[in-house]
C-alpha positions in Angstrom: 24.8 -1.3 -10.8 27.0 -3.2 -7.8 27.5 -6.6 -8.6 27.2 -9.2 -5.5 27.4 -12.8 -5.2 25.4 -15.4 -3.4 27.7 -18.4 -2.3 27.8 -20.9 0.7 30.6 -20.3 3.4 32.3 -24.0 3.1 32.4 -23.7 -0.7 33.1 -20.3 -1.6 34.1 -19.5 -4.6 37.4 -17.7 -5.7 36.6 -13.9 -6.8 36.5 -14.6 -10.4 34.2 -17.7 -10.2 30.4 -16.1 -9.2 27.7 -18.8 -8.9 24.6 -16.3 -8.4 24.8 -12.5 -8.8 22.3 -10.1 -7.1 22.1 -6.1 -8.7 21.5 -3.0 -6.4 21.2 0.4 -6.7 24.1 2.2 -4.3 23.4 5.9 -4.9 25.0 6.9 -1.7 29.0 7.2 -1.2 30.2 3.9 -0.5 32.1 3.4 2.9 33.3 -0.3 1.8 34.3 -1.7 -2.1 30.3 -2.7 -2.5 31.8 -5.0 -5.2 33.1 -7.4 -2.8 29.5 -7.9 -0.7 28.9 -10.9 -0.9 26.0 -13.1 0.1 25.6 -16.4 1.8 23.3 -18.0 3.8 23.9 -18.5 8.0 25.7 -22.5 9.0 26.0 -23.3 12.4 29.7 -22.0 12.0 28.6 -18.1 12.2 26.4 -19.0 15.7 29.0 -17.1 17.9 29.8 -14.3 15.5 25.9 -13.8 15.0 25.7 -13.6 18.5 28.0 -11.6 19.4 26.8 -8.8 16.6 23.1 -9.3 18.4 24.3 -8.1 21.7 26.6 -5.6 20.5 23.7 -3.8 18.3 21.0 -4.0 21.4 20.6 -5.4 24.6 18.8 -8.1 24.8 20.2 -11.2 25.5 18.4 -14.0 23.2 18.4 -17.2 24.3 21.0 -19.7 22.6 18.2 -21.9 20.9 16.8 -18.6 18.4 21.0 -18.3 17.1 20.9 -22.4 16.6 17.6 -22.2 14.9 18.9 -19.0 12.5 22.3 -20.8 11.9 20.9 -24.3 11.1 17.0 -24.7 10.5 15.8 -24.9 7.0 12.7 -23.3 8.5 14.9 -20.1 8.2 15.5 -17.7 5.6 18.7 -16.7 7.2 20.9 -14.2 4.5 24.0 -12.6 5.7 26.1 -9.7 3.8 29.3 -10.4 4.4 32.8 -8.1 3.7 36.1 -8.7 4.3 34.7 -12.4 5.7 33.0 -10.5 8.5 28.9 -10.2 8.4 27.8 -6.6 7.9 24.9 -7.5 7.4 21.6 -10.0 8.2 18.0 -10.8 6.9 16.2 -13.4 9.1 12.8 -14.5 7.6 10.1 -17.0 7.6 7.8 -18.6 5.6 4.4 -20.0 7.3 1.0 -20.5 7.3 -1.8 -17.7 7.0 -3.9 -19.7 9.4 -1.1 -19.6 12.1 -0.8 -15.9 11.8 -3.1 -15.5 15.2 -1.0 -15.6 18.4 -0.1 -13.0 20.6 3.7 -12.3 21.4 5.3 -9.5 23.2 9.0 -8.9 22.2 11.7 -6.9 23.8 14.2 -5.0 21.2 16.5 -1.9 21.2 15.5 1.7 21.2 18.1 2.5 19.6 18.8 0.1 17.0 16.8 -0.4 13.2 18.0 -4.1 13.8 15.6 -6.2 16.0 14.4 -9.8 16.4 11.0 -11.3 16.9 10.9 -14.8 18.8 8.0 -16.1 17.5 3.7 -15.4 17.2 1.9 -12.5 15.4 -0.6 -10.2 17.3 -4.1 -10.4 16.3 -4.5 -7.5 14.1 -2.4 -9.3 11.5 -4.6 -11.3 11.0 -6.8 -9.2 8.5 -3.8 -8.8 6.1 -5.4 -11.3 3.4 -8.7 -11.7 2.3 -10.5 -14.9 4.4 -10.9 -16.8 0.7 -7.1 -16.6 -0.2 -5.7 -16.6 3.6 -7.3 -20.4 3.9 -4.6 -21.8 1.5 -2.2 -19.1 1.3 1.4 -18.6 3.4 2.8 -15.5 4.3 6.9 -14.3 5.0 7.4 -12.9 8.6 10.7 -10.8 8.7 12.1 -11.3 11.8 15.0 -9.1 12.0 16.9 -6.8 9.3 19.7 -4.8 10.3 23.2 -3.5 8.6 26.1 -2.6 10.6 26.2 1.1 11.5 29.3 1.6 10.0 28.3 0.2 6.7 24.5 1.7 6.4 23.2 4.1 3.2 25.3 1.4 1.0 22.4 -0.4 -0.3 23.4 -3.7 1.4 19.8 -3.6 3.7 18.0 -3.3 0.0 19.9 -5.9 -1.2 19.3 -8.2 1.6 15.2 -7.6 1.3 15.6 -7.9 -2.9 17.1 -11.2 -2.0 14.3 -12.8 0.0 11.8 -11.0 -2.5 13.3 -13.0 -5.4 13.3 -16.1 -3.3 9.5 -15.7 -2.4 8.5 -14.8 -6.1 10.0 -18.0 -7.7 7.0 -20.7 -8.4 8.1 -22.9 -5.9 7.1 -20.3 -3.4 3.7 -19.2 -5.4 1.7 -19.3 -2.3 3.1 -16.7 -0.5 0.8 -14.1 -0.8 2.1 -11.5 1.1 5.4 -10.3 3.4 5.1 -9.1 6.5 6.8 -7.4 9.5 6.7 -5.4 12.7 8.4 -1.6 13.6 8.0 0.3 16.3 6.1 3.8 15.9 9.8 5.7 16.2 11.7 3.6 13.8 11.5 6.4 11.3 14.6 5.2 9.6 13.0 1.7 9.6 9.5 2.7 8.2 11.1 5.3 5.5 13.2 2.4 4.3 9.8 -0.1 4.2 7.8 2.6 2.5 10.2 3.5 0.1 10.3 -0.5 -0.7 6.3 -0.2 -1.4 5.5 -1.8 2.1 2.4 0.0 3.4 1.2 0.5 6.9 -1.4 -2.3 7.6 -2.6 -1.5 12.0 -1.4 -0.2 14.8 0.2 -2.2 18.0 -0.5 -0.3 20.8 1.9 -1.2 23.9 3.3 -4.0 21.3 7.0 -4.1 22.5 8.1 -4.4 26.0 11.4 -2.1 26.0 13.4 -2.3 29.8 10.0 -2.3 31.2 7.9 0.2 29.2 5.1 -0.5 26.7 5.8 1.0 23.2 4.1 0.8 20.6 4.3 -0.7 16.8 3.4 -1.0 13.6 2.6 -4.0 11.0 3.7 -3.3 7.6 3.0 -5.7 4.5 3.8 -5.6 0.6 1.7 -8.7 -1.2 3.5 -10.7 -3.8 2.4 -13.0 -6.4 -0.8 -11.9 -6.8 -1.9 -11.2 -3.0 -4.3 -8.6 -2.2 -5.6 -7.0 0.9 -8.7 -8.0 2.6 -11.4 -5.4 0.1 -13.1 -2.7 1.9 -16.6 -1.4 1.3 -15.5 0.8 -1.8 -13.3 -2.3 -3.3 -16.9 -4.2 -3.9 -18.5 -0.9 -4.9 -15.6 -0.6 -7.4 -16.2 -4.4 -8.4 -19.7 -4.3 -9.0 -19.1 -1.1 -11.3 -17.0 -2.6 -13.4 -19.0 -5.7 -13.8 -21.7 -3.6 -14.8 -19.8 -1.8 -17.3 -18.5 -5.0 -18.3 -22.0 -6.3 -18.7 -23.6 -2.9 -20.3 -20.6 -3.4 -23.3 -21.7 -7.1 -23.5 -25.1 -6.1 -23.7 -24.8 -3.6 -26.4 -22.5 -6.6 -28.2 -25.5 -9.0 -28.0 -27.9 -7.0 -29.1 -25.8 -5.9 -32.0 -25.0 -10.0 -32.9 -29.1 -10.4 -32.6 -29.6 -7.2 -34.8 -27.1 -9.0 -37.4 -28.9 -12.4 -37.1 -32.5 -10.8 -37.7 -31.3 -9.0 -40.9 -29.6 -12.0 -42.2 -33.0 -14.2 -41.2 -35.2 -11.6 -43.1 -32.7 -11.6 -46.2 -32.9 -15.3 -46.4 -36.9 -15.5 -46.0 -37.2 -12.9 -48.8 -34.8 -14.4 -50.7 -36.8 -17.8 -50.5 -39.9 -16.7 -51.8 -38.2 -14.5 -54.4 -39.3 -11.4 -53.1 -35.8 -10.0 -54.0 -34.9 -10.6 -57.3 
């Protein structure tokens, strides 16, 4: 098991004074010392460096309001991996309301690249990922963009990354969250192996989702449910339901009857007992 730590960038900590540590399994060769991965979360300082790893990995150029939001909001759960003080790494999330998961939003992203970025807005398929009944109260993480740096992929750093915002969306502050979200395109195989191997399942299809120089391509949305979320049930789910309840109730049934049968012996027993029929 690696060993990472968690710090803040204008209070880091020397190497033998961890404040939070994060385990991951690296079965692959490393190509850095995964022991000296660290973690911290973005400040406005890494705006330029962030930046400048965005346009290198794909070719869109973001506007310079989406790097001050990611380096500075709260609203952001903005992680970096970071070796040798340089970001390999970088998880981008957001927590938000289920009942403002219904806008449609074209993005443009890389081809090429497993790393991408959503602006903001969900298409209208996503909205079916929770049950109306829990989706009324319940919030839902959106991941925005994961990526790793090519030359430091296979190391376990994008597992770490997703383990980190899975452990900060299971704690009971953030009980609400029901499920975590996000959005591939069709092609991504690298991307969607990774997500299925993490137990994210494929949730609809986004035809002509992403705009890509000019062309239409398609996506997918793929969601995992946490603390105690649960897809919208189908037809079989109620069937399954109703089953049980009525094996549930046959067993309380048979109970019952079998506490009535008790009471009517220990009636009788009593009655003949009274009128010294029994001696």
């Amino acid at each position: 098991m690696a060993q990472f730590t968690l710090y803040n960038k204008h209070n880091a900590p020397p190497n033998n004074d961890i404040i939070t540590r994060v385990d991951c399994d690296c079965e692959h060769v490393p190509l850095c010392s995964v022991n000296d991965v660290q973690l911290r979360f973005l400040v406005p300082d890494d705006l330029t460096e962030v930046r400048t790893l965005c346009q290198e990995w794909f070719p869109i150029d973001y506007p310079l309001s989406w790097y001050e939001d990611i380096t500075s909001s709260s609203r952001f759960f903005a992680l970096a991996a970071v070796y040798n003080l340089a970001i390999i790494g970088l998880i981008v999330a957001e927590i938000k309301p289920y009942r403002n998961v219904n806008k449609e939003v074209i993005a443009n992203i890389s081809d090429s690249d497993e790393f991408y970025t959503r602006l903001s807005g969900f298409p209208m398929q996503d909205k079916g990922i929770l049950p109306d009944s829990m989706g009324r109260t319940a919030d839902v993480g959106y991941i925005l963009s994961l990526g790793v740096h090519r030359s430091h992929r296979r190391n376990g750093i994008g597992s770490l990354l997703l383990d980190a915002l899975m452990n900060h969306l299971t704690t009971v502050e953030r009980h609400a969250v029901k499920a975590i979200f996000l959005h591939t395109l069709t092609t991504n195989q690298p991307a969607i192996f990774f997500y299925e191997k993490r137990r994210f399942t494929l949730h609809s299809f986004l035809p002509y989702y992403y705009n890509i120089r000019g062309k239409g391509k398609d996506g997918f949305t793929y969601v995992t449910y946490i603390n105690g979320g649960h897809p919208p049930w189908t037809l079989l789910d109620h069937f399954k339901h109703y089953a049980s309840k009525l094996r549930h109730t046959g067993s309380l049934c048979v109970w019952m009857a079998s506490r009535v049968q008790q009471m009517v012996r220990w009636f009788y027993h009593k009655l003949l007992t009274r009128f010294n029929v029994i001696e």
